[in-house]
N, C-alpha and C positions, 0 to 999 in steps of 0.2 A: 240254444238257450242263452238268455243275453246273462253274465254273471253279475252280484252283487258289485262289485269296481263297476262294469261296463257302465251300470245304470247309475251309479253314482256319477261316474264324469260325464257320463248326457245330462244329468242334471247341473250341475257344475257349467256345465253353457250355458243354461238357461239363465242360472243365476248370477253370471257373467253378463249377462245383455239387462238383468236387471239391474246392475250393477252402474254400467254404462247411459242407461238411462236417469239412474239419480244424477250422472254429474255432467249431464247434457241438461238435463232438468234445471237445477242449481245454477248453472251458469246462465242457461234461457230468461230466468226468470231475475238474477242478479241484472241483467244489460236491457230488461224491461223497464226493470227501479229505474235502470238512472234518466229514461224520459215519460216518465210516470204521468200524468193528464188525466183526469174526472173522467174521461170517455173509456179509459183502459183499464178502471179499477176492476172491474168485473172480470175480462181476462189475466187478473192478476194473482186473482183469488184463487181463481181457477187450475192458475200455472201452480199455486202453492200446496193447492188440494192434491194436485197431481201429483207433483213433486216428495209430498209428506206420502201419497201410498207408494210410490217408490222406492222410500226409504223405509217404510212398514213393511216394505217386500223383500229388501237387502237383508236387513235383519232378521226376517225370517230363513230367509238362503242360509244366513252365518249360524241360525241357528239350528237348522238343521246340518248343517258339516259337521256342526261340534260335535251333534246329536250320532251321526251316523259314523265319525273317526275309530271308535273303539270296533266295529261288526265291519270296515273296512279293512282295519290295520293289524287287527289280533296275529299274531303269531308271525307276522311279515317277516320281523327281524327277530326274532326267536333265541335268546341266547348270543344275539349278534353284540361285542364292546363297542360304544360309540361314544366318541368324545367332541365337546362340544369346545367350538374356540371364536372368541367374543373379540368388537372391534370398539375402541373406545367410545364410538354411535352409535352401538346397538341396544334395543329395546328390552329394558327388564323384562316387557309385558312377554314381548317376542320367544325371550330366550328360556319363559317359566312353559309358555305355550309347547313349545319344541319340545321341551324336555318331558311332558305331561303324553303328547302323543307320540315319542320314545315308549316311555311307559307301557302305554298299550298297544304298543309294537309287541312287546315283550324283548327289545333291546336290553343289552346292560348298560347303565351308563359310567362310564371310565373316567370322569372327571371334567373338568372345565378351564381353561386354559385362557388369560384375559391378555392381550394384546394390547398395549399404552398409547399415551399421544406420540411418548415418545418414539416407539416402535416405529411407525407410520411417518415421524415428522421427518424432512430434507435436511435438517442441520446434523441429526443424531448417525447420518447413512455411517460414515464412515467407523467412528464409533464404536455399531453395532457390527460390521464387518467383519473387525478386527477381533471381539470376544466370540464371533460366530467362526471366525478360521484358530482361534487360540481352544475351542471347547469340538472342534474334531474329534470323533472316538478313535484311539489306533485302531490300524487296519483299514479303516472306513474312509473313502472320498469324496468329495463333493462333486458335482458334476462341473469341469470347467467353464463349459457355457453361460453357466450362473453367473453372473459379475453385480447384479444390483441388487441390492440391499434385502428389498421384498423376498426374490428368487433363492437368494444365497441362506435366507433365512429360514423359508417354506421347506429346502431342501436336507438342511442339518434337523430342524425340528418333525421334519416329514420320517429321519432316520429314528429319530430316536423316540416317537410317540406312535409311527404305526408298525401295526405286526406284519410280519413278511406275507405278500399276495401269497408263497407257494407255501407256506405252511402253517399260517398262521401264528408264526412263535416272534419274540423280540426280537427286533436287528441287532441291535447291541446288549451288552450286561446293563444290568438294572443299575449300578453302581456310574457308568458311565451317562444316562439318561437325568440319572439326580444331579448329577454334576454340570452337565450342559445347562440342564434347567433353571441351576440355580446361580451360575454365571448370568444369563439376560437376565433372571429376576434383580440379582445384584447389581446390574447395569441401566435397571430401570428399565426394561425393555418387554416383561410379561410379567403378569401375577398369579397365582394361584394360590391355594390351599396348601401347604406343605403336608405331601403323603396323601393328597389326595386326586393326584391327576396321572394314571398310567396308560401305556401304549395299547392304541385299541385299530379292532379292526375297521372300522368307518369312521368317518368324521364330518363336522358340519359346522362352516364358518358363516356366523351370524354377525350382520352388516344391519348397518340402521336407514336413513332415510338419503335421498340425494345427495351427493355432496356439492357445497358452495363450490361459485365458479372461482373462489381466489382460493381453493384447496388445494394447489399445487399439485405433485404427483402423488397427493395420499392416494387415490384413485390406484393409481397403477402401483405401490409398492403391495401392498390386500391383496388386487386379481393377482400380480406374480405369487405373491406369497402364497394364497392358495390353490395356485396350480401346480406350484412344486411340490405344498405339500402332499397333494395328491395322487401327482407320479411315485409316491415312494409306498402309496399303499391298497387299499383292496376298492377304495370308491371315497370321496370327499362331493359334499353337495355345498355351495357357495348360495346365500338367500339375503335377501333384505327388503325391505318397506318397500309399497308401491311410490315410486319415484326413483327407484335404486339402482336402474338400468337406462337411465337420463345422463347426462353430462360428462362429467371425468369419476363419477362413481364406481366401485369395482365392478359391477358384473355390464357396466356397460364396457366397461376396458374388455373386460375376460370376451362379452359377445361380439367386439367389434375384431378382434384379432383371430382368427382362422388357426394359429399356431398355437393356442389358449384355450378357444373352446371345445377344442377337440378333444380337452384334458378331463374336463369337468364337468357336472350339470350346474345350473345356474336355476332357482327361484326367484321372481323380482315382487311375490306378494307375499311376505311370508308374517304379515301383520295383517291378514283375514282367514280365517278357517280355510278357504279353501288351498291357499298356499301353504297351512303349514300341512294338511295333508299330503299337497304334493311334494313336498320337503323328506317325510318317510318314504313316499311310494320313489322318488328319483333317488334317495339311497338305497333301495330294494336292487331298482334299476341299475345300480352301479356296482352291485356283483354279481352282475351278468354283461358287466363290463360296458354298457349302454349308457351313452350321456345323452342332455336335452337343455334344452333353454324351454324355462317354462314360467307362465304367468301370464299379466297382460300389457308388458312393458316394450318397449322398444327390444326388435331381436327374438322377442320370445316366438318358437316354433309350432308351443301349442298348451292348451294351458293346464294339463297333467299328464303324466306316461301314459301310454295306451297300457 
């Protein structure tokens, strides 16, 4: 008997090739315009008509994921803490969406964690190093491996925000956690809520659209930072805008390196219904210790968990 998921992610193809066809459409009919002639206007119209129920077809797909996410997602994450952490590109729209089909996860959600220009920018690396090895909790190490900025980062804050894979409980005292946190906040380097962001057991780094090609290594400090912080906890899922897994963007960093993605899953549509669905279904997936590259971006394996 095929289950209610199964038959959602066959639909989810479907809607996928509908998808694909408005922006084969779109461009068809864009490089039509530009040698336009009285003898072509009829096939123009045509392309337009076509084009327009294409796009009446899209938005029926988006509308039904939306429609279908609650009878999908109910109870997946059940009582599961999940904390949401933001890249200064990431989409309001994106990160109300996540947080909405959290919700009817039945997730708790543990707070929101915002990530700066500064965080991310090359001139602050060293900077941040220095408050990242000065706000160490005693007892606690960092992994030496870690030397860049991203990594070194993802791995102190990986300690002190997720709860331990074997039991669930804080790595550190809560005393020691406010204290680290409020070192980078003072440094300009994270924002948040005071008292309202604590150590949980998933997480989900939301990432906004491509990044410019004169973006330096903001690209790679993100995918390090979110594969460290990963390693420290029970599942972290890395997502962002269709284009997000193009160029020196994080999850094209994270899916081009074999040492990286084997950390984490990766979402690259998570600004259409049907990636932020897969956005819960790949943190489901990720306490069961199972990663994926999912969407329809360069890299991606498939475009929701089986």
């Amino acid at each position: 008997m095929i289950s209610l998921r199964q038959h959602a992610i066959s639909l989810v193809a479907v809607f996928l090739a509908l998808a694909v066809g408005v922006v084969l459409g779109s461009g068809f009919v864009a490089d039509t315009f530009g040698s336009s002639s009285d003898a072509q206007d009829e096939r123009e119209q045509q392309l337009r008509d076509e084009n327009q129920q294409l796009s009446s077809n899209l938005n029926a797909a988006n509308n039904f994921d939306a429609a279908i996410a609650g009878r999908l997602l109910g109870g997946s994450l059940k009582d599961r803490p999940v904390l949401i952490i933001t890249t200064p590109n990431a989409d309001e729209g994106d990160i109300a969406a996540v947080k909405d089909n959290l919700n009817k996860s039945g997730a708790i959600f543990n707070g929101q964690l915002a990530l700066t220009e500064a965080f991310i920018s090359d001139q602050n690396a060293e900077k941040m190093r220095s408050i990242i090895d000065q706000s160490i909790p005693p007892g606690s190490e960092l992994r030496t491996e870690l030397t860049d900025s991203g990594g070194r980062a993802g791995d102190l804050l990986g300690l002190l925000l997720n709860l331990s894979p074997e039991d669930a409980e804080p790595q550190v005292s809560s005393s020691d956690t406010t204290a680290g946190l409020a070192a980078l906040k003072q440094g300009g380097f994270v924002d948040y809520a005071n008292g309202a962001v604590k150590p949980a057991q998933l997480s989900i780094v939301v990432t906004g659209n491509k990044f410019a090609d004169d973006s330096g290594a903001r690209g790679q400090v993100i995918g390090r930072f979110a594969v460290a912080f990963a390693q420290r906890g029970s599942g972290t899922v890395l997502v962002g805008r269709t284009g997000s897994a193009e160029g020196s963007s994080p999850i094209a960093v994270v899916r081009a390196d074999p040492s990286l993605n084997s950390k984490i899953s990766t979402v690259d549509n998570v600004d259409q219904a049907t990636g932020r669905i897969t956005t819960v279904l790949a943190l489901t997936d990720e306490l069961g210790n199972k990663q994926g590259a999912f969407g329809t971006g360069p890299g991606a394996t498939a475009i929701a968990p089986e």
